[in-house]
DOGU-936171 format. One line per 8 residues: number of its first residue (from 1); for each residue x, y, z of N, C-alpha, C. Coordinates in steps of 0.1 Angstrom, whole numbers, plus 5000, padded with zeros to 4 digits. Example, Ala and Ser with C-alpha at 12.3 -4.5 7.8 and 13.67 -1.06 7.14 Angstrom:
1) 5132:4943:5078:5123:4955:5078:5132:4967:5078 ~ 5128:4978:5071:5137:4989:5071:5129:5000:5079
***
This chain:
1) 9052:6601:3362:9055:6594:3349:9049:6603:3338 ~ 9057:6606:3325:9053:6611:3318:9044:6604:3311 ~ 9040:6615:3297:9031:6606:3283:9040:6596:3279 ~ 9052:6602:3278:9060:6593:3269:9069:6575:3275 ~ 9071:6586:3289:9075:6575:3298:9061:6563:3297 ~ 9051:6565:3300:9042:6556:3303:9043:6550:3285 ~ 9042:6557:3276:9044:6557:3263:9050:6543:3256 ~ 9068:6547:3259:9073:6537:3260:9076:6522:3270
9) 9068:6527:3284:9067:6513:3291:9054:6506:3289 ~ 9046:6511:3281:9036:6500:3277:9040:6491:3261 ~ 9048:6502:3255:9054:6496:3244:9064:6482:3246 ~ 9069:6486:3256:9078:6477:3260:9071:6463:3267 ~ 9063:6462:3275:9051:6456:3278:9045:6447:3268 ~ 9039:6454:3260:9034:6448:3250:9042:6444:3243 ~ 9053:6436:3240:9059:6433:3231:9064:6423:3239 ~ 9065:6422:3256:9070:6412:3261:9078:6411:3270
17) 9085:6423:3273:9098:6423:3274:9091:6436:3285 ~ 9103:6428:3297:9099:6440:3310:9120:6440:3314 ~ 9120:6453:3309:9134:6451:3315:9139:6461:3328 ~ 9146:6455:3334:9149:6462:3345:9170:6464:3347 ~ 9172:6473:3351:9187:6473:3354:9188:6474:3373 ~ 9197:6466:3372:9197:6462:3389:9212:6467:3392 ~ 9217:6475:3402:9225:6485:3405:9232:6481:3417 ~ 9242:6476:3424:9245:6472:3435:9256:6481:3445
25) 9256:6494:3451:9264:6499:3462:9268:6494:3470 ~ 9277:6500:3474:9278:6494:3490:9294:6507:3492 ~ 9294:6517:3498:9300:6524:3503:9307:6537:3488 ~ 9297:6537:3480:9299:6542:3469:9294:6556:3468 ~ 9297:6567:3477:9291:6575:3474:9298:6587:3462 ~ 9312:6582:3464:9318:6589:3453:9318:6585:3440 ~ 9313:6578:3437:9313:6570:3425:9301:6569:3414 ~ 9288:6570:3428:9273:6569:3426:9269:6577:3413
33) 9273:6586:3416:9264:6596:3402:9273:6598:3390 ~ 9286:6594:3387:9291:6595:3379:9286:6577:3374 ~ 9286:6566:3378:9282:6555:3377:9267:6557:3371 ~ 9256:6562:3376:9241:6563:3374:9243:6575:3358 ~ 9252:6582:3357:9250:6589:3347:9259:6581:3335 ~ 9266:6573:3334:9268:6566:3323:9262:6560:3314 ~ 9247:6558:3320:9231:6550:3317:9227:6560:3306 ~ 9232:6555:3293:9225:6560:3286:9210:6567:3282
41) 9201:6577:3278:9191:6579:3279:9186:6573:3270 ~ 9191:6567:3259:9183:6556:3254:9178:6540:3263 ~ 9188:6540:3271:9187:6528:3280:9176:6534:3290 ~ 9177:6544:3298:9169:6549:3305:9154:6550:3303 ~ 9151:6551:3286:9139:6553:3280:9133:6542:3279 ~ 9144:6530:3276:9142:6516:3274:9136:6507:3285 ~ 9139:6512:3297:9138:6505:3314:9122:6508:3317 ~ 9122:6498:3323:9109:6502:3334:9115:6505:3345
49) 9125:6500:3347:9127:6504:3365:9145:6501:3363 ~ 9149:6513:3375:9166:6510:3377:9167:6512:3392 ~ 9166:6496:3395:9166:6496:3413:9180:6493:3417 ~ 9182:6505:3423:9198:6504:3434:9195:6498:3445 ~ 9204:6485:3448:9205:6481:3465:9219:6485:3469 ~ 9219:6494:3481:9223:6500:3489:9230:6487:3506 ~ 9239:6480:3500:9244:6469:3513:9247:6479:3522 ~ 9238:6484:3532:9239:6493:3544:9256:6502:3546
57) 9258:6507:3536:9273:6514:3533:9272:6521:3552 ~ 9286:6526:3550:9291:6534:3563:9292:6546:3563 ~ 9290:6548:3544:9289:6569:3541:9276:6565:3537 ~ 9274:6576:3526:9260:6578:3525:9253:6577:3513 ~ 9259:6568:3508:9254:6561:3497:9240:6562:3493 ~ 9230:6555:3502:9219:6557:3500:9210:6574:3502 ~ 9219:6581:3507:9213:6594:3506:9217:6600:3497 ~ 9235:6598:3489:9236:6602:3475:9224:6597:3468
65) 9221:6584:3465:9209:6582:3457:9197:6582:3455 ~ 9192:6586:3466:9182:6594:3470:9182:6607:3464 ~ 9191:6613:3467:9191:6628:3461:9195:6630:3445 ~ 9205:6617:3441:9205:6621:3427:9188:6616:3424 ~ 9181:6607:3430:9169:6607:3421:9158:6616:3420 ~ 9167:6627:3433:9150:6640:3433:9158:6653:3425 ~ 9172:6650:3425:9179:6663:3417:9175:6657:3398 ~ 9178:6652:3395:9174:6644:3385:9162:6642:3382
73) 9153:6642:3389:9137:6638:3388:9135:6622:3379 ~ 9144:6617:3381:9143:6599:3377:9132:6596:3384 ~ 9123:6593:3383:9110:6584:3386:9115:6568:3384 ~ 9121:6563:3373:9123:6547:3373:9138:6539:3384 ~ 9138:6553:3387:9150:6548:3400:9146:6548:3412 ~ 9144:6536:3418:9141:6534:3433:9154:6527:3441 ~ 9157:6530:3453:9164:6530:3461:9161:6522:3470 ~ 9169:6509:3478:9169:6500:3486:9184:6503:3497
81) 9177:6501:3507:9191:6500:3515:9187:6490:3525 ~ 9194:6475:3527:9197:6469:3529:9198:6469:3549 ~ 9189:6463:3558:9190:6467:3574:9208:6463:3580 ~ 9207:6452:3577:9224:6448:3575:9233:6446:3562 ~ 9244:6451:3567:9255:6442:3554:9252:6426:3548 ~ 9247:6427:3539:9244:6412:3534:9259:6404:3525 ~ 9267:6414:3523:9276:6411:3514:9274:6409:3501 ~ 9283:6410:3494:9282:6412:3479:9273:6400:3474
89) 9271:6387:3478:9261:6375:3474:9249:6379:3480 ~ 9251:6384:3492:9236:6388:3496:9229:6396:3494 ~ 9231:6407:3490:9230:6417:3480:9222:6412:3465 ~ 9231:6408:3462:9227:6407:3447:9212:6395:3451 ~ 9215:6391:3459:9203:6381:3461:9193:6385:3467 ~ 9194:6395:3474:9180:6406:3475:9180:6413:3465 ~ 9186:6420:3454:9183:6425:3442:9175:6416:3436 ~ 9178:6402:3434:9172:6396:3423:9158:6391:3427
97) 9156:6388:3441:9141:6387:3443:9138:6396:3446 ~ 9139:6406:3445:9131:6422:3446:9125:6421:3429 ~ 9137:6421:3418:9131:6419:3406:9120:6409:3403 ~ 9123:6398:3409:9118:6380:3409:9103:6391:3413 ~ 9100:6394:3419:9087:6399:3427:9081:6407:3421 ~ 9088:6417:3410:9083:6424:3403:9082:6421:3391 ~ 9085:6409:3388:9077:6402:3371:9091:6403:3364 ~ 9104:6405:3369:9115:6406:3359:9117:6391:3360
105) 9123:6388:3348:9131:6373:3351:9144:6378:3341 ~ 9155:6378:3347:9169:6381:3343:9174:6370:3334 ~ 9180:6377:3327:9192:6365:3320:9206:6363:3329 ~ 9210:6373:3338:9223:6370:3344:9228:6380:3341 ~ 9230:6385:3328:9244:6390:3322:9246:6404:3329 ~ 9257:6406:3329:9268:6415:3334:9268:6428:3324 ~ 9272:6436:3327:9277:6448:3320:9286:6441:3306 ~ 9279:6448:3295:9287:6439:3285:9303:6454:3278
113) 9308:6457:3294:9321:6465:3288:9329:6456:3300 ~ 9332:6443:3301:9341:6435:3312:9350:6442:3312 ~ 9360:6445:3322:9375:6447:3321:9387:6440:3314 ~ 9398:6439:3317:9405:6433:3308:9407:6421:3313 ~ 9408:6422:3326:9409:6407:3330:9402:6400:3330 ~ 9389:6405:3324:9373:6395:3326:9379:6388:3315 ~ 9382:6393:3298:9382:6395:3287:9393:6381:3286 ~ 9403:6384:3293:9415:6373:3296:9414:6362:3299
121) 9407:6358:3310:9399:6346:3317:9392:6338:3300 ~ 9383:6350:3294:9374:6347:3284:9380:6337:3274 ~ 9392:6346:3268:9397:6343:3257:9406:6327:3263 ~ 9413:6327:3273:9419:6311:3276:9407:6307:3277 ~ 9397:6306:3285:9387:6294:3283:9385:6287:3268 ~ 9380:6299:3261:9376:6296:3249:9388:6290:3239 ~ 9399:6292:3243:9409:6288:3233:9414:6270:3240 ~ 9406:6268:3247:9414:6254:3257:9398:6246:3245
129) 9389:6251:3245:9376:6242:3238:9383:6233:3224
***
């Protein structure tokens, strides 16, 4: 950890707010680093921790992310891989008590770039109110 790294996670700390980005694979190795590099470095700066769970893929997911995090030198990215397939609810449900454990308490929310279809579902809900 750097001056600044530690810098800004005590800043962040002290103000209240411990945030974490929670990452879910599962056979993503082509995807992985182009996915991890969309993370803005202001977001990056902003995190205490960006934990990937790894649902035990069949390529090598968790060794792509392993290695983007020593090619990279990311220190706030830790890597989980999962003993069995838990599936996409099981998954996320060892993501969230891994955070639950580490002092995060989530709001829920999703990536706020939905697709179109998310966007679609959205807008009829809200127009039936």
């Amino acid at each position: 950890m750097t001056a600044t790294d530690a810098q800004q996670s005590t800043s962040s700390v002290s103000r209240g707010k411990r945030i974490g980005l929670f990452v879910i694979a599962y056979n993503a190795v082509n995807k992985l680093d182009w996915t991890l590099d969309r993370i803005p470095k202001e977001v990056w700066d902003k995190v205490e921790e960006v934990f990937l769970f790894d649902d035990c893929s069949t390529d090598n997911t968790y060794y792509a992310a392993v290695g983007y995090k020593s090619v990279k030198g990311i220190q706030k990215l830790t890597v989980h891989r999962n003993a069995s397939n838990l599936r996409y609810g099981g998954n996320q449900k060892a993501g969230y008590q891994y955070a639950i454990a580490r002092g995060h308490r989530g709001t829920g929310r999703t990536p706020p770039r939905p697709g179109r279809a998310s966007r679609r579902r959205y807008r009829a809900r809200t127009k039936r109110r």
